[in-house]
FILUMPA-611819 format. One line per 8 residues: number of its first residue (from 1); their letters; for each residue x, y, z of C-alpha. Coordinates in steps of 0.02 Angstrom, whole numbers, plus 50000, padded with zeros to 5 digits. Last residue first. Example, Ala and Ser with C-alpha at 12.3 -4.5 7.8 and 13.67 -1.06 7.14 Angstrom:
REM residues 2
2) SA) 50684,49947,50357 | 50615,49775,50390
REM end
This chain:
REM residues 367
367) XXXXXXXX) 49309,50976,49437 | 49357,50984,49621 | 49464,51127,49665 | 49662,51135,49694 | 49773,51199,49810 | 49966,51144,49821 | 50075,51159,49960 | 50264,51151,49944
359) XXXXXXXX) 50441,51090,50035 | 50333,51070,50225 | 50449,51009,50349 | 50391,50840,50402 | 50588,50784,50487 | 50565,50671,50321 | 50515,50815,50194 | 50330,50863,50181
351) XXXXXXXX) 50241,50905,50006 | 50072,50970,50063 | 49919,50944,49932 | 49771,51040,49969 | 49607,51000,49894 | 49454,51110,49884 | 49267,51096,49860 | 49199,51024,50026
343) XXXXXXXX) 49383,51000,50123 | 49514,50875,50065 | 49692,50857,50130 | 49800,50783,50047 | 49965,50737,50123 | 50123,50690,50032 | 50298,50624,50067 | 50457,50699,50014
335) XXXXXXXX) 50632,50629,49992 | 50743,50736,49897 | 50690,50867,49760 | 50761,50777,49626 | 50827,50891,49485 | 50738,50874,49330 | 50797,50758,49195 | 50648,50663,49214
327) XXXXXXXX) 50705,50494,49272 | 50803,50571,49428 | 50963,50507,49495 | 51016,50466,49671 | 50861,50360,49736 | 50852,50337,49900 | 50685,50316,49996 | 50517,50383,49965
319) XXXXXXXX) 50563,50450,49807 | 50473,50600,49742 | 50276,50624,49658 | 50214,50672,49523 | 50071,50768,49537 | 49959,50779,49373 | 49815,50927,49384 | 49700,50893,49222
311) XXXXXXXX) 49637,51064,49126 | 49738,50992,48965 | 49881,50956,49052 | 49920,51042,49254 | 50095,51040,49333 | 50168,50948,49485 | 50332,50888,49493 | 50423,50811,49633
303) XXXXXXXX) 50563,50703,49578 | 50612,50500,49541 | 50524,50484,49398 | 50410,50348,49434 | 50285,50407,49538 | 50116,50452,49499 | 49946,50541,49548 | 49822,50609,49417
295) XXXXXXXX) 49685,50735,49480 | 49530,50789,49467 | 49436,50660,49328 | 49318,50751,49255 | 49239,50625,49127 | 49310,50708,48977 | 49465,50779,49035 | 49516,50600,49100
287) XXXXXXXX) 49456,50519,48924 | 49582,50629,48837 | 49716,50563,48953 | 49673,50381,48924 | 49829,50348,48832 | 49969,50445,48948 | 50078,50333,48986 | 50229,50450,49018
279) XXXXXXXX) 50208,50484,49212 | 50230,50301,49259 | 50157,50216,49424 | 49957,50229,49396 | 49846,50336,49524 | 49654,50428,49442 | 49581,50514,49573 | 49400,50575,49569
271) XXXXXXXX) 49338,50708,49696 | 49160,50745,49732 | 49089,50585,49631 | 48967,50600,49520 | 49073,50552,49373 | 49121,50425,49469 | 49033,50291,49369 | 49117,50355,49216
263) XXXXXXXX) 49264,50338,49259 | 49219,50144,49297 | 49180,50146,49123 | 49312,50210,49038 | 49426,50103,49163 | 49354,49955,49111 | 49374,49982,48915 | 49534,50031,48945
255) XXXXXXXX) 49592,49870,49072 | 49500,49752,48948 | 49579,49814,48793 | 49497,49941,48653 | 49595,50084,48674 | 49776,50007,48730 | 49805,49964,48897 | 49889,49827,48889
247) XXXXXXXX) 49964,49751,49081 | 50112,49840,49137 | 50066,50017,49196 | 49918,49938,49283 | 49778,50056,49341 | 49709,50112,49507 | 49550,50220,49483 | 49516,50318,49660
239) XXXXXXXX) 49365,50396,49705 | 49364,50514,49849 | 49233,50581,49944 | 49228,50452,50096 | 49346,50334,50038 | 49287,50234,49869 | 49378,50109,49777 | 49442,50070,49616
231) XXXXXXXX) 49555,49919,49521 | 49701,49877,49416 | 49809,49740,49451 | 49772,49588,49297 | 49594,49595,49310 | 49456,49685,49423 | 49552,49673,49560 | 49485,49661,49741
223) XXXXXXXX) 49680,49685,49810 | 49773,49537,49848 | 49949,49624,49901 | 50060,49491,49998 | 50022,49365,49857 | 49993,49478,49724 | 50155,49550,49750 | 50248,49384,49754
215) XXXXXXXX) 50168,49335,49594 | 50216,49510,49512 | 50395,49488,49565 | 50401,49303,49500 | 50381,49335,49336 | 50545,49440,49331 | 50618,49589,49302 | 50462,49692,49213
207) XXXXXXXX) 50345,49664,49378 | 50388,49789,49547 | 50535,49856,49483 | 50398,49959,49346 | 50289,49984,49482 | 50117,49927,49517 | 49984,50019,49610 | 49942,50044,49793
199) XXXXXXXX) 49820,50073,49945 | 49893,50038,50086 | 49767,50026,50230 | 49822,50119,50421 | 49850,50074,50578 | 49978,49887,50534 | 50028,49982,50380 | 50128,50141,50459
191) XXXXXXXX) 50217,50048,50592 | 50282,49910,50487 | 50366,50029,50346 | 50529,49991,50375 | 50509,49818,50414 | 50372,49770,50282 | 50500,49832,50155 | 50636,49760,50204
183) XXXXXXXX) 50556,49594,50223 | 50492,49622,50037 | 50665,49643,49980 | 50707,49465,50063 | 50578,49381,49987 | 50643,49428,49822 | 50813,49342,49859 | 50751,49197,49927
175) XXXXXXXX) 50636,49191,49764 | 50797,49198,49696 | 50890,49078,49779 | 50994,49159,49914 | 51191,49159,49926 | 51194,49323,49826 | 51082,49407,49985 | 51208,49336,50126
167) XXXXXXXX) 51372,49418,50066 | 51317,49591,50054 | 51164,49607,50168 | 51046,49722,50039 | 51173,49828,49941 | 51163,49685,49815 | 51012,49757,49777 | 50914,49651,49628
159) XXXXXXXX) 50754,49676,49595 | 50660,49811,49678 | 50532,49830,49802 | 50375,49960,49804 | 50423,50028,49628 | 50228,50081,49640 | 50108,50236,49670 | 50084,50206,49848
151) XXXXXXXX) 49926,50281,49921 | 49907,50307,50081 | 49746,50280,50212 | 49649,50371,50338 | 49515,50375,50469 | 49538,50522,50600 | 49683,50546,50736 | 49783,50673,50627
143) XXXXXXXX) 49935,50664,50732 | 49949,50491,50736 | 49963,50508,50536 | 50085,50623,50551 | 50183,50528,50631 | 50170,50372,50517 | 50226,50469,50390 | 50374,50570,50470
135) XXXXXXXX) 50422,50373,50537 | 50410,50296,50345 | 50515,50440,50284 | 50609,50412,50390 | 50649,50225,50358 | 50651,50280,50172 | 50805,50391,50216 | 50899,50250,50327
127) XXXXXXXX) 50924,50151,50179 | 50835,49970,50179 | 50677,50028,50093 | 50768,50045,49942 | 50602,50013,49848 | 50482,50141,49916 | 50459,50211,49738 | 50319,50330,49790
119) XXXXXXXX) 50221,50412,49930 | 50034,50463,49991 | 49924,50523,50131 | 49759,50549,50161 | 49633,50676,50222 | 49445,50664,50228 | 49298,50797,50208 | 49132,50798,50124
111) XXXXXXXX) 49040,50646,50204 | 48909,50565,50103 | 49036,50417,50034 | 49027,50370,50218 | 49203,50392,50320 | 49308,50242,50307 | 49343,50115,50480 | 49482,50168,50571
103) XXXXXXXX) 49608,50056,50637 | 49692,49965,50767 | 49828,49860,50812 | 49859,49694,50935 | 50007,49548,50905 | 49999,49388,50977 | 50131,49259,50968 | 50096,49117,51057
95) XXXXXXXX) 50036,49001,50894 | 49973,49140,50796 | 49849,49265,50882 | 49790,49421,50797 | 49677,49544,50900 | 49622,49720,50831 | 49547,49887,50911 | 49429,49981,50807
87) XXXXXXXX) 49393,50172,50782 | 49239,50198,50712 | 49212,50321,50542 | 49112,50216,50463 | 49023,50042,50575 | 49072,49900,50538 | 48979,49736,50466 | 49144,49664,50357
79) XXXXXXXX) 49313,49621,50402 | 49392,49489,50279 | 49550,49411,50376 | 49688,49373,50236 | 49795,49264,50290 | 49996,49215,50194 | 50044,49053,50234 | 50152,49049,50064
71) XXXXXXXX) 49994,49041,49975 | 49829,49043,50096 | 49809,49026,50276 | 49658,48986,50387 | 49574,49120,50479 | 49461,49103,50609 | 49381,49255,50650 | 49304,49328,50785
63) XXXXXXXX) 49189,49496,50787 | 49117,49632,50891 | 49175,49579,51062 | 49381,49596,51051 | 49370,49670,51263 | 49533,49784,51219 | 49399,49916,51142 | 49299,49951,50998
55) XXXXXXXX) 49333,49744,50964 | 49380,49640,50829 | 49460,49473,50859 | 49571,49388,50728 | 49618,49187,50766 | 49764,49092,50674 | 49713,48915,50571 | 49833,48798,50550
47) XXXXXXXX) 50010,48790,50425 | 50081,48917,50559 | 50240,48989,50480 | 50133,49149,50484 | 50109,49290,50356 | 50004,49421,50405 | 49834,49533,50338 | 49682,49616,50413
39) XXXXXXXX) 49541,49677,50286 | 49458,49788,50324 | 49227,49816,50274 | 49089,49931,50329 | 49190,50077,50240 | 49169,50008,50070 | 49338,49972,49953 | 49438,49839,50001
31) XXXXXXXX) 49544,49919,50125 | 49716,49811,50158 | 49797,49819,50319 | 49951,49738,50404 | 49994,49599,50535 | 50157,49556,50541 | 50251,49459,50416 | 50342,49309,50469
23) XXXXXXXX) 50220,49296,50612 | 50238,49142,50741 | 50145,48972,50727 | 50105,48823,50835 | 50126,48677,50712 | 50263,48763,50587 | 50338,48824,50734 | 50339,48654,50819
15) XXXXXXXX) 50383,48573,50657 | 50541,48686,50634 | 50607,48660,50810 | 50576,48450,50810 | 50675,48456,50636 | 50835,48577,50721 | 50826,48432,50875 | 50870,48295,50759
7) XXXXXXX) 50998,48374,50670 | 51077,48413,50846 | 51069,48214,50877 | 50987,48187,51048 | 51095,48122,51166 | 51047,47978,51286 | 51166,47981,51457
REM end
């Protein structure tokens, strides 16, 4: 009888996956600012072309896409020529593996009302608190059964864990190492991202470590920046100004100059929302008073704070997973995720612990 040398039959495994595909991330959601337009994202081991079809129901016949992949096989399928405030159904085959979502599409920048959700410093995402929190969130987002998203206001991994599969993570090489955290992180928080568009900013565990942390965040992450990672979008009546803790922002630089101006293209705006990972940077504060900005969300610190500087309301926000000591000094309130809930005029912000308890609710008016 002909054997076939084990070795030989471990190559023949990895080409077929390579040539027929399977998801090493699963498919996710990115929203690149207008409410015609989604973008669907996954990593494959597929090396060809995977297919996304778009559909208001399980018949996929408002769009097909062939998408070939990019870095590290990770696709980005751009959605565009939808409808706001339409519920979609969503197709992605790689290989045999076939996974199916959904979405809503963004309310028009008319429309007075929206609610959304946000959290902070996800980055022990292994510990069964941030899985929770991740459940409570996606839970209530079911519940609310209108188009959504979450903000993340950074430390969304973090370097160096050994925590994370003692005995196999110190055997990695580092980008080994940093791929792992990111598994974590798309595992625990699968659910959530494959319905509904993370919208995030840099953290300080998320870049200062190593050059490779940014790179792998860009690649998984390829938001419509401007430069370096800061950006804005629109949802519904929100504006949101995303800037980068970790690139200069001195008065005068690209990111400043850019954000004065982009602030003041929302001046108009119902509610403008200004979302950056550390409380203590505070150089365009005097330009937020100036061009009405409403509110300043960050993370960071590792507690729930909320308090109001110079006529600006700042919410800090908690850990979304554990993180035993506090940045601040103050005492850490525990895990919490956020909900913000926008009606005509007013803004309330709900605090919710992970069995969705409510720890504080905020109200606020548009400036």
């Amino acid at each position: 009888m002909w054997r076939v040398p084990a070795v030989l039959i471990l190559v023949l495994l990895a080409v077929f996956s390579l040539a027929y595909g399977e998801f090493e991330k699963e498919p996710y959601l990115m929203y690149p600012g207008r409410w015609s337009s989604m973008w669907i994202l996954w990593q494959s081991t597929s090396e060809k072309a995977d297919l996304v079809e778009i559909g208001l129901d399980d018949a996929f016949t408002v769009a097909t896409i062939d998408s070939s992949p990019g870095e590290a096989n990770v696709h980005v399928a751009k959605v565009s020529g939808l409808s706001p405030n339409t519920q979609y159904q969503y197709r992605v085959t790689s290989g045999e593996e076939v996974f199916e979502g959904s979405f809503w599409t963004a309310p028009v920048q008319s429309a007075d009302e929206v609610t959304f959700f946000g959290i902070a410093d996800s980055q022990f995402a292994h510990c069964g608190t941030a899985r929770s929190i991740a459940r409570a969130l996606n839970q209530r987002i079911e519940e609310s059964e209108e188009p959504t998203f979450f903000l993340l206001a950074g430390d969304w991994v973090m370097w160096y864990q050994p925590c994370y599969l003692p005995g196999t993570y110190e055997n990695l090489s580092r980008r080994g190492q940093i791929e792992l955290l990111w598994d974590s992180f798309f595992v625990a928080h699968a659910d959530v991202i494959a319905a509904v568009p993370a919208q995030g900013c840099l953290g300080n565990h998320d870049v200062i470590d190593l050059l490779e942390l940014r790179e792998v965040h860009e690649q998984y992450w390829p938001y419509p920046y401007v430069g370096a990672a800061y950006w804005s979008f629109d949802y519904g009546p929100v504006h949101v100004t995303v800037l980068d803790n970790y690139t200069d922002l001195s008065p005068g630089s690209p990111q400043y100059e850019w954000a004065l101006r982009d602030l003041e293209r929302a001046s108009g705006r119902p509610w403008t929302i200004v979302q950056y990972h550390d409380p203590s940077r505070m150089e365009l504060w005097p330009e937020f008073a100036e061009r009405g900005v409403d509110l300043v969300v960050n993370g960071h610190w590792h507690s729930h704070q909320y308090n109001v500087i110079d006529g600006i309301p700042r919410l800090v926000m908690s850990w979304a997973s554990y993180a035993p000591y506090s940045h601040s000094g103050a005492a850490s309130a525990g895990c919490l995720f956020y909900e913000f809930v926008v009606r005509g005029p007013e803004m309330t912000i709900i605090a919710r612990a992970p069995n969705g308890s409510i720890r504080q609710e905020i109200t606020l008016g548009s400036r």
